[in-house]
ROLUM-459081 format. One line per 2 residues: number of its first residue (from 1); their letters; for each residue x, y, z of N, C-alpha, C. Coordinates in nm, 4 decimals. Example, Ala and Ser with C-alpha at 12.3 -4.5 7.8 and 13.67 -1.06 7.14 Angstrom:
<atoms>
1	as	1.3190,-0.5690,0.7800,1.2300,-0.4500,0.7800,1.3200,-0.3300,0.7800 | 1.2850,-0.2250,0.7080,1.3670,-0.1060,0.7140,1.2900,0.0030,0.7870
</atoms>
This chain:
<atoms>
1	xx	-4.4845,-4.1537,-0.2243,-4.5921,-4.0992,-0.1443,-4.5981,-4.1707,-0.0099 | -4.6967,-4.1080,0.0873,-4.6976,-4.1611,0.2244,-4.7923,-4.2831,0.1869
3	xx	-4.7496,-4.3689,0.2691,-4.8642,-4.4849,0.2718,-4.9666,-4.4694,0.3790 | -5.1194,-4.5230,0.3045,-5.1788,-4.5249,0.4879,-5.2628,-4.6290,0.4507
5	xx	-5.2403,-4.7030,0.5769,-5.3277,-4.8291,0.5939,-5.5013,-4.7823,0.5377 | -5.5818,-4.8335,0.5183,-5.6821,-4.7971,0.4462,-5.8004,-4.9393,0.5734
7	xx	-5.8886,-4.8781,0.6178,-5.9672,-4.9019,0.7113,-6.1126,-4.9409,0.6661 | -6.2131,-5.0639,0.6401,-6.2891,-5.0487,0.6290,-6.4243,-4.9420,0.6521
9	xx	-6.4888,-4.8968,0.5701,-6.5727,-4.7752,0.6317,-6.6658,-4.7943,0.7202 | -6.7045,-4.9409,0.7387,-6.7891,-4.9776,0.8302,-6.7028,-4.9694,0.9545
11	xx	-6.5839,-4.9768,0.9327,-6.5173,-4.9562,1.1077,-6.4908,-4.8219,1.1227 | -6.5509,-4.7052,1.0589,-6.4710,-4.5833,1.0827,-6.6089,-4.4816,1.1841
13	xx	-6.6097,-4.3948,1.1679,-6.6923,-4.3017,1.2735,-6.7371,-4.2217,1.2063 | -6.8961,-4.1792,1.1692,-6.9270,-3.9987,1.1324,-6.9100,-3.9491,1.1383
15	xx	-6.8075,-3.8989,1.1369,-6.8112,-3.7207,1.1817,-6.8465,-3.6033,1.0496 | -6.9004,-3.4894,1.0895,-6.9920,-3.3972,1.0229,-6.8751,-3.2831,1.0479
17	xx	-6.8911,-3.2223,0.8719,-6.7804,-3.1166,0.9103,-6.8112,-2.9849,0.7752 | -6.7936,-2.9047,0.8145,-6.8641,-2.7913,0.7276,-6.7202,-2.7933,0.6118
19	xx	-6.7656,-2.7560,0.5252,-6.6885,-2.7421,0.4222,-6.7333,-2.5654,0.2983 | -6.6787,-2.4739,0.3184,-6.7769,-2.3894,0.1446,-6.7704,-2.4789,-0.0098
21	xx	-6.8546,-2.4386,-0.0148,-6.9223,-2.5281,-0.1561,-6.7722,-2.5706,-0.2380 | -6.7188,-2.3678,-0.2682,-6.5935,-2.4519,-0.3253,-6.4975,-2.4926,-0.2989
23	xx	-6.4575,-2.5000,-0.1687,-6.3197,-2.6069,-0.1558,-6.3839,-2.7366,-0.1642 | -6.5298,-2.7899,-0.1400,-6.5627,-2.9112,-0.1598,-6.5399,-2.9670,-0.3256
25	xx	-6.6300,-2.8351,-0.3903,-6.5929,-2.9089,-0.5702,-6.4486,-2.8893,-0.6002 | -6.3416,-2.8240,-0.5500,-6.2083,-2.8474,-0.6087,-6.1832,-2.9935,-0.5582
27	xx	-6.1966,-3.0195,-0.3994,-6.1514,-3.1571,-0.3559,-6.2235,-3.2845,-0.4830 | -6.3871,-3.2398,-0.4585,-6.4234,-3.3827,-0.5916,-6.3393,-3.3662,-0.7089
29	xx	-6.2965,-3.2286,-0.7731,-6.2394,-3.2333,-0.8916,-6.0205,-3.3045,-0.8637 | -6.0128,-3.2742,-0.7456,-5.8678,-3.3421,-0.7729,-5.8820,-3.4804,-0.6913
31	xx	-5.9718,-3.5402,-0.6452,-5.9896,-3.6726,-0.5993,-6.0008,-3.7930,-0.6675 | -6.0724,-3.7075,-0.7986,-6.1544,-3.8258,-0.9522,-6.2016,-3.9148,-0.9174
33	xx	-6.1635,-4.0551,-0.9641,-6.2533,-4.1072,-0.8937,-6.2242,-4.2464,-0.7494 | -6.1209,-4.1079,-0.6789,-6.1049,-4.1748,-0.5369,-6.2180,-4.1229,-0.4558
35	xx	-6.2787,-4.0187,-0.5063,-6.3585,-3.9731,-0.3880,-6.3480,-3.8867,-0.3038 | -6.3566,-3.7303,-0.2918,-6.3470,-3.6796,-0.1558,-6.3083,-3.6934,-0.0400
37	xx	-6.3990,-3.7896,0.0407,-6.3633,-3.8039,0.1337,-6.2386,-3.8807,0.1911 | -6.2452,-4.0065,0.0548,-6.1104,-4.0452,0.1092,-5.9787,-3.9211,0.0912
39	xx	-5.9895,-3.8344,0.0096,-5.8993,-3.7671,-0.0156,-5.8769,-3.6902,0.0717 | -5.9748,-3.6759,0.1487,-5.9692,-3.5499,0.2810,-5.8937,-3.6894,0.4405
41	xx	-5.9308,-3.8177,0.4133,-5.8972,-3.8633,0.5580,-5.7412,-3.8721,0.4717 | -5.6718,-3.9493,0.3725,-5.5903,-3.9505,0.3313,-5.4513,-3.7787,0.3674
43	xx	-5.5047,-3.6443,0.2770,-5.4626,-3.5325,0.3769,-5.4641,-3.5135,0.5469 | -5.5755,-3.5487,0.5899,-5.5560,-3.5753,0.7635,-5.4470,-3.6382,0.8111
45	xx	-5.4489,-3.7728,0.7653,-5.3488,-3.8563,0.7995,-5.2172,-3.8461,0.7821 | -5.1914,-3.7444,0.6626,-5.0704,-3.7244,0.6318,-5.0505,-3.6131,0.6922
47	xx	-5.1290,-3.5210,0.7440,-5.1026,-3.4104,0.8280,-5.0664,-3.4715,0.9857 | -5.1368,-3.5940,1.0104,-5.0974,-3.6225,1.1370,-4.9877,-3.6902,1.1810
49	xx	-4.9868,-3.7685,1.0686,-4.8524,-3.8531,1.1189,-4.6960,-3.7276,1.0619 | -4.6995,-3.6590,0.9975,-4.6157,-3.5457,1.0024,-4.5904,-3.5134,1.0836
51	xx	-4.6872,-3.4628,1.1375,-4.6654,-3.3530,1.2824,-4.6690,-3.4529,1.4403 | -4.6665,-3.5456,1.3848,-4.6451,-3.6661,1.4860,-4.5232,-3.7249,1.4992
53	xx	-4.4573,-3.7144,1.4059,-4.3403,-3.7875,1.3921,-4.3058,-3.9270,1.3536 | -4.4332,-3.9495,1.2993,-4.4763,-4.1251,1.2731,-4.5048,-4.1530,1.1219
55	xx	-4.4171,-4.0636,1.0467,-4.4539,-4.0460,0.8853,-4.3529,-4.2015,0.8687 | -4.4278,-4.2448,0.7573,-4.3309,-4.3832,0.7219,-4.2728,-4.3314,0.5577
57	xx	-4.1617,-4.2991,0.5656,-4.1300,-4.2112,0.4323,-4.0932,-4.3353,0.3131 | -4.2190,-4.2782,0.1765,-4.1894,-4.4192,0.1249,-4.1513,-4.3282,-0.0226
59	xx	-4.0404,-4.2402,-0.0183,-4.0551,-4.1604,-0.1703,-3.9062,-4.2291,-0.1668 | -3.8269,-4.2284,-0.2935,-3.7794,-4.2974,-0.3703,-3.6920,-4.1710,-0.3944
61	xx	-3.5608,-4.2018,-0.4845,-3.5049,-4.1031,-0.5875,-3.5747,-4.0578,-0.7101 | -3.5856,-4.1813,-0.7577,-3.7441,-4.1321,-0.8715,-3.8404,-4.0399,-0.8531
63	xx	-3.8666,-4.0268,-0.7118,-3.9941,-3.9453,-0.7062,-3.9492,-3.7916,-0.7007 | -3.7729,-3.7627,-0.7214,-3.7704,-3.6208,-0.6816,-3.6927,-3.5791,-0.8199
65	xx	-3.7710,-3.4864,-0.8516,-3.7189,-3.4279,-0.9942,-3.6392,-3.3080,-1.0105 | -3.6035,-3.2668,-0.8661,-3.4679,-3.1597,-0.8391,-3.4567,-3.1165,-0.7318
67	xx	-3.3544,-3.0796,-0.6720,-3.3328,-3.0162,-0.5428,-3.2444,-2.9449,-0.5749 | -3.2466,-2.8305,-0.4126,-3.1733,-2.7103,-0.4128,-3.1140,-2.7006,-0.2530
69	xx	-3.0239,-2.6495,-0.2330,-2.9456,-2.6547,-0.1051,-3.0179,-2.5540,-0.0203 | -3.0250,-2.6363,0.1044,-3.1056,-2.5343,0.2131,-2.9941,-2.5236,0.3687
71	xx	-3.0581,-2.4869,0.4055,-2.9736,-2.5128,0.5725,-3.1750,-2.5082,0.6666 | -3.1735,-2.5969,0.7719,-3.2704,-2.6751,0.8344,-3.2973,-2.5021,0.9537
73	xx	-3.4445,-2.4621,0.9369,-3.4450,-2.3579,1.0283,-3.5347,-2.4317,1.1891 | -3.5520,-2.5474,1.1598,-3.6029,-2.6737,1.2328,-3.5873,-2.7510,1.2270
75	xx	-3.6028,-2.8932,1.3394,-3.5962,-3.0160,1.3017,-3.6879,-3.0722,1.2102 | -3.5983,-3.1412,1.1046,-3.7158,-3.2158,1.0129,-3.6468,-3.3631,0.9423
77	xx	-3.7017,-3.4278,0.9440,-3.6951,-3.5984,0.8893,-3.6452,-3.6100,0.7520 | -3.5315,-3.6573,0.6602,-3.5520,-3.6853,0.5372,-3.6349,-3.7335,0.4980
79	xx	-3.7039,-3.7419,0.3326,-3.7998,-3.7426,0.3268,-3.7843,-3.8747,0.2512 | -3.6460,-3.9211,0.2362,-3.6169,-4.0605,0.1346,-3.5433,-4.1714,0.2947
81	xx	-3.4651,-4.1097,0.3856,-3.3921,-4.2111,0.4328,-3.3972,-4.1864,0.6505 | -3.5172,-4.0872,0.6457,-3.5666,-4.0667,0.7707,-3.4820,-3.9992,0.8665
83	xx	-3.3642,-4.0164,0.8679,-3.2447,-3.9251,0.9021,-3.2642,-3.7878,0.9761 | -3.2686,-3.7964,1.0574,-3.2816,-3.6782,1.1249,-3.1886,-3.5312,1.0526
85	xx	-3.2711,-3.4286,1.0688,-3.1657,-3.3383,1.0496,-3.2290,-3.2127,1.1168 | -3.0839,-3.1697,1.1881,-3.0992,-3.0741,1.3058,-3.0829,-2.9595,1.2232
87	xx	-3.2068,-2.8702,1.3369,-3.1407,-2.6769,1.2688,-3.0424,-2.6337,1.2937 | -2.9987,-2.5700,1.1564,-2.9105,-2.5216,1.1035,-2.8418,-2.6310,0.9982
89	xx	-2.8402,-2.7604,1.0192,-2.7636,-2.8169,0.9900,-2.7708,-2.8347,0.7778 | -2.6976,-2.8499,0.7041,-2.7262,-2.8326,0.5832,-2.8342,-2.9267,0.5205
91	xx	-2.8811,-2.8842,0.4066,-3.0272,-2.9894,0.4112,-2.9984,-2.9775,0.2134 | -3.1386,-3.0265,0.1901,-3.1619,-3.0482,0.0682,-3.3401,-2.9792,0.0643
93	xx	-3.3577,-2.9090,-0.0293,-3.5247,-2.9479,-0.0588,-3.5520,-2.9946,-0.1965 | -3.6369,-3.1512,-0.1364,-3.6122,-3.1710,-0.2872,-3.7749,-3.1348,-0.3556
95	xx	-3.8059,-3.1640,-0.5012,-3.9539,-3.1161,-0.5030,-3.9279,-3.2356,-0.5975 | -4.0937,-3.2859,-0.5746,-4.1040,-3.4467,-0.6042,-4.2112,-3.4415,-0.7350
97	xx	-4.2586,-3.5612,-0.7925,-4.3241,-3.5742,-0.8971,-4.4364,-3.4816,-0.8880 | -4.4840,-3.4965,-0.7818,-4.5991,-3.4441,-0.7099,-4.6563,-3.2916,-0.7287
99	xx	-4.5344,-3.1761,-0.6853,-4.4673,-3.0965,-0.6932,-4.4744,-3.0292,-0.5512 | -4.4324,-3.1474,-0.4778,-4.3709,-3.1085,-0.3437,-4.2681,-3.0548,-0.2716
101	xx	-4.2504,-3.0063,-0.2238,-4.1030,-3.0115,-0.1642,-4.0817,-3.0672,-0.0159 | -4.0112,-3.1791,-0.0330,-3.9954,-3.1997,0.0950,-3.8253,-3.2319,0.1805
103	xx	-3.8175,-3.1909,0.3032,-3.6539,-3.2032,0.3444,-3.6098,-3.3187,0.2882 | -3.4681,-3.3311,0.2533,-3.3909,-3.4471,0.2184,-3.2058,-3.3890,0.3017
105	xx	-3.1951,-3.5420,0.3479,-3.0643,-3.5424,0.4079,-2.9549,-3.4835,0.2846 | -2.8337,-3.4433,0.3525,-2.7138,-3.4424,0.2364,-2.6500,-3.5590,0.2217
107	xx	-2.6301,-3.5853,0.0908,-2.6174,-3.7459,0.0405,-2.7287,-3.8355,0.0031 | -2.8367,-3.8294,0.1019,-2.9505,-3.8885,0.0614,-2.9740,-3.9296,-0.1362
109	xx	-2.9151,-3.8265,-0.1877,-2.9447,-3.8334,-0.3254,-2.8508,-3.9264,-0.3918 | -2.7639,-3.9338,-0.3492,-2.6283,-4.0311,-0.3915,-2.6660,-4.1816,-0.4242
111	x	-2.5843,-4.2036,-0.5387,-2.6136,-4.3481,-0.5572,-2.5229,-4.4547,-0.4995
</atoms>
C-alpha cells in the first residue's frame, strides 16, 4: 500500500464538506475502526500524490495475486519498481491483495 505520513490533528485545518448520508455510512462501514475521516484524507492523498507524480510505491510481489499483459495507453509508473513506462509500450496489470489493479513494468515480477 501507499504510505502517508500521518499529521497530528491539531496541526491540520477544518474544512466542511457535504457528503449524502450514504456514501458517508459505507465510508464508516469500510473504515472500522480507523475512522472516516482518516479514510477520506488517506483516499485524498493517494489521489494526490498519483496524479502528482509523487506516489512513493511501497507494494511488494506479495501484494499482487495476478497479472495480465497490457500495452500502456498513457504514461504510468510501476507500481512495485517506479519505472517509468511509456504509451504504447508493453505493461503488466497487476491486481493486488487489495483488489486493485495497478501498472507494473515487464520483468518487474521476476525474481
Amino acid at each position: 500500500m501507499y504510505t502517508i505520513n500521518r499529521t497530528a490533528t491539531t496541526d491540520m485545518e477544518v474544512t466542511s464538506i457535504r457528503l449524502e448520508r450514504e456514501l458517508k455510512e459505507k465510508l464508516k462501514e469500510l473504515a472500522g475502526n480507523q475512522g472516516y475521516q482518516a479514510l477520506i484524507r488517506d483516499v485524498l492523498w493517494h489521489y494526490v500524490q498519483q496524479k502528482s507524480g509523487d506516489c512513493q510505491f511501497q507494494f511488494s510481489q506479495d501484494d499482487i495475486r495476478a497479472s495480465v499483459q497490457a500495452f500502456a495507453n498513457k504514461e504510468e509508473r510501476c507500481a512495485l519498481t517506479g519505472k517509468l513506462i511509456r504509451p504504447q509500450e508493453p505493461m503488466l496489470l497487476g491486481l493486488t491483495t487489495h483488489g486493485d489493479l495497478v501498472p507494473l513494468s515487464v520483468g518487474s515480477l521476476s525474481h
